[in-house]
C-alpha positions in Angstrom: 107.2 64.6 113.8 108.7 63.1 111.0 108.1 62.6 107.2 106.3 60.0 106.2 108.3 56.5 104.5 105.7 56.5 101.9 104.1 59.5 100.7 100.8 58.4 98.4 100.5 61.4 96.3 97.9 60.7 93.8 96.2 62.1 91.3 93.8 64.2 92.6 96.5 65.9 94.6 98.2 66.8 91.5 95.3 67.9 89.8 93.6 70.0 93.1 97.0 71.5 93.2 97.4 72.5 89.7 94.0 73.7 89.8 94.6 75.9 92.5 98.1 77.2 91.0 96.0 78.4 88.0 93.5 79.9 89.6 95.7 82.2 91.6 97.4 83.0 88.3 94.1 83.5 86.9 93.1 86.2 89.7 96.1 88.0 89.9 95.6 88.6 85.7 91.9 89.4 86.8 92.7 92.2 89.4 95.3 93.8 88.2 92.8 94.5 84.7 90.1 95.0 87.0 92.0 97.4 88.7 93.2 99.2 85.8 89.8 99.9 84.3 88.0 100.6 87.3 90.6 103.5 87.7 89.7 104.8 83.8 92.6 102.5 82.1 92.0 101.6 78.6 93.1 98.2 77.3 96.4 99.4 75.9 97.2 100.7 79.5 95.9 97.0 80.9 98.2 95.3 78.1 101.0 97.9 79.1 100.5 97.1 82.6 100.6 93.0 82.1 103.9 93.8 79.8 105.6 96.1 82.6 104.7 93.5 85.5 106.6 90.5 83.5 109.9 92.8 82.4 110.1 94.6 85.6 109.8 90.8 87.2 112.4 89.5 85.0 114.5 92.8 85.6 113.8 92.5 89.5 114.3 88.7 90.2 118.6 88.9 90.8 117.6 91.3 93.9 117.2 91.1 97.1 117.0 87.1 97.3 114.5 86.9 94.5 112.4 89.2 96.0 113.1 91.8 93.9 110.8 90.2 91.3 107.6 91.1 93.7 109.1 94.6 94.0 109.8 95.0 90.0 106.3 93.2 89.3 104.2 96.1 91.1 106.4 98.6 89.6 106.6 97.8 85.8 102.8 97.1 86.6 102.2 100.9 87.1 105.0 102.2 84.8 104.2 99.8 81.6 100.7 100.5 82.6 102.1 104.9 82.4 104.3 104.6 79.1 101.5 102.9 77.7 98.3 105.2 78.6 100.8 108.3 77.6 101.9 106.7 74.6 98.3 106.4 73.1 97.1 109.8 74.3 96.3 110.6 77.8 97.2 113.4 79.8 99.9 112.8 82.5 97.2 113.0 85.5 94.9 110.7 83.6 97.6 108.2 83.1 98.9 108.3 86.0 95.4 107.3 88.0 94.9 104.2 85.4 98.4 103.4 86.5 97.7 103.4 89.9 94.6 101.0 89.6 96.9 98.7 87.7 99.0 98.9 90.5 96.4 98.5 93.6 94.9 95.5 91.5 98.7 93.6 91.0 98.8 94.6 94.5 95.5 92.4 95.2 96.4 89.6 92.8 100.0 88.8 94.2 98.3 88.9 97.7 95.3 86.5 96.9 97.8 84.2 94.7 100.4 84.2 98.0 97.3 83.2 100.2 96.8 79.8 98.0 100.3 79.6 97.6 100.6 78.7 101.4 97.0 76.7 101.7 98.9 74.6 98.4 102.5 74.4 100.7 100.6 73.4 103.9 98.1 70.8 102.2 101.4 69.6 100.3 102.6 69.3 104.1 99.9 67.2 104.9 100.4 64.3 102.6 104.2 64.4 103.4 103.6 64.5 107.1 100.9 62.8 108.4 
């Protein structure tokens, strides 16, 4: 099996592609709020918890092969998701519940956004090996 000489990737493979990179992007910003508030987190703890996922990816990214940025993700998820809860006036239990919700729905998000990341890889596969 080889790759093809001439690969015709058109348009709509672009756009079906894109499409379905955004919507996992979407969900995973979906769950983890979804997740947050379903566990009693207020919208400063959700923004807290969208803030923590990005620095703790940033922070994370150099480890472990890139990796570390899926490790970092969930964790500034739940501890930007903390700081921020405690930081506007919840107790420490309280906080740390929301917290876990923001961290069961990042949990969610990444999986459902890895799951169209490899439908996206093997129907990229397709065109390029037919």
């Amino acid at each position: 099996m080889y790759p093809a000489e001439s690969v015709d990737m058109n348009t709509m493979f672009f756009v079906i592609t894109g499409g379905l990179v955004l919507l996992g992007e979407a969900l995973e910003f979906i769950s983890q709020l979804v997740g947050a508030k379903k566990y009693g987190g207020s919208k400063k703890g959700n923004l807290g918890g969208i803030i923590g996922a990005i620095c703790g990816a940033i922070i994370g990214a150099p480890f472990f092969f890139g990796f570390g940025a899926l490790i970092g993700a969930l964790g500034g998820s739940y501890a930007g998701c903390l700081v921020f809860e405690i930081a506007h006036g919840r107790n420490l239990s309280e906080a740390m519940i929301a917290s876990k919700g923001a961290f069961y729905g990042k949990s969610l998000g990444m999986s459902i956004k890895f799951g169209i990341g490899v439908f996206v890889v093997v129907y990229g596969a397709s065109y390029i090996w037919n």
